[in-house]
Each structure stands twice: as C-alpha cells, then as structure tokens.
C-alpha positions in Angstrom: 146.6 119.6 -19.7 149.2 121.6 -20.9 150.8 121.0 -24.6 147.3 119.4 -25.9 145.2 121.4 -27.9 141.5 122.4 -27.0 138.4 120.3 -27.6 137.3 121.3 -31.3 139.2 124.6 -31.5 137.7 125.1 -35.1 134.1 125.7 -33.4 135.4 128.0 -30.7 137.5 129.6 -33.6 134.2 130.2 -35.4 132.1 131.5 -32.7 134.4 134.3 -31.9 134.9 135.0 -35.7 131.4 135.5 -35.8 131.1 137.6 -32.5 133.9 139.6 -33.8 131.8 140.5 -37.0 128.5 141.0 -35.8 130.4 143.5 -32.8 132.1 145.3 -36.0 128.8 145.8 -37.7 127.4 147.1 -34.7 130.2 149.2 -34.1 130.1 150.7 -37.6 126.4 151.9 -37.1 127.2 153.1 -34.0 129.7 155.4 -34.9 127.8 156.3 -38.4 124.5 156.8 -35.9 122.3 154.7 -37.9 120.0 152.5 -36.8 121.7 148.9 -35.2 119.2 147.2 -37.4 119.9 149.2 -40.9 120.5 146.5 -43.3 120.5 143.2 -42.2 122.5 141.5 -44.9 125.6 143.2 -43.6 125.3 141.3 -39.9 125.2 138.3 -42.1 128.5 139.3 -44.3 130.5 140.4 -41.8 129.8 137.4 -39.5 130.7 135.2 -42.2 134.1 136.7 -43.0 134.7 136.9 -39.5 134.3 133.3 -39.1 136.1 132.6 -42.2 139.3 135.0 -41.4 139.0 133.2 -37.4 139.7 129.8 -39.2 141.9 130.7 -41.7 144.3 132.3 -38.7 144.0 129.0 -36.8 144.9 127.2 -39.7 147.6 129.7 -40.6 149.3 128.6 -36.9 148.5 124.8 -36.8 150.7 124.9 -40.6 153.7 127.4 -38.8 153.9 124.6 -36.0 154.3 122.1 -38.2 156.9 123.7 -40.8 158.7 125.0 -37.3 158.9 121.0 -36.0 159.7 120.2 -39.4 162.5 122.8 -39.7 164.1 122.0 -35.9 164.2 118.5 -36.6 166.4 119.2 -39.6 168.6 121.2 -38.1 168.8 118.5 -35.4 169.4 116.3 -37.4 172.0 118.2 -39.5 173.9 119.1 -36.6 174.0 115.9 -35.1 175.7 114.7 -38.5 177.8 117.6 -38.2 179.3 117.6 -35.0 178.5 114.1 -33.9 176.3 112.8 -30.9 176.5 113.7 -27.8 173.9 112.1 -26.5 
C-alpha cells in the first residue's frame, strides 16, 4: 500500500545502521591492510553508531513530515481566511 509506512521501520533502520558500520570497519582494515579481525571492539563501536545515526535520520524525517503537515495546513488555512473559500 502506498502512503503507509513500513512494518517496524525502526528495526529495519537498525539493521542497516549496523550493516553500514560493521561494512565501514571492514572497509577501514581493508584499505589500511590489517588484519579484518584487528581489534574487535571497533566492529562493536562502529555498529553501534551506525545504528544510532540510522535511527536518529529516521527520526530526523518522521519530525520534517510532521512540521511540513503542520506548516501546509497553516498556510491553508491562512489563505483560506485570506482570500475566502472556494471550495
């Protein structure tokens, strides 16, 4: 269904937060030629922050949609005081 968001979209917001860090750690040791498994902690770090920056972005837009619907509705309603109804 279009319009209707996605069945627990701060999970899937998670999961690909944490893909993205784990990928970036292994990227870094990649290109640095280190071992993949060269302190672990830092897997652990960057997933974390990668699931907390995934979430905070998804908050970030569900908060923009709502100030937008707020912010059309006023106008709206402004203009409708302004130039009458139409409708």
């Amino acid at each position: 269904r279009r319009g209707e968001p996605t069945t627990m979209p701060g999970v899937s917001a998670t999961t690909a937060g944490t893909a993205f860090g784990f990928a970036l750690q292994v990227y870094i040791n990649s290109v640095r030629k280190l071992p993949l498994t060269r302190r672990p902690w830092q897997y652990a770090v960057l997933m974390g922050a990668g699931a907390v920056a995934a979430n905070a972005i998804v908050d970030f837009e569900e908060q923009m949609e709502a100030d937008i619907e707020r912010t059309l509705a006023a106008r709206k309603d402004s203009n409708r005081r302004r130039f009458g109804s139409n409708e």
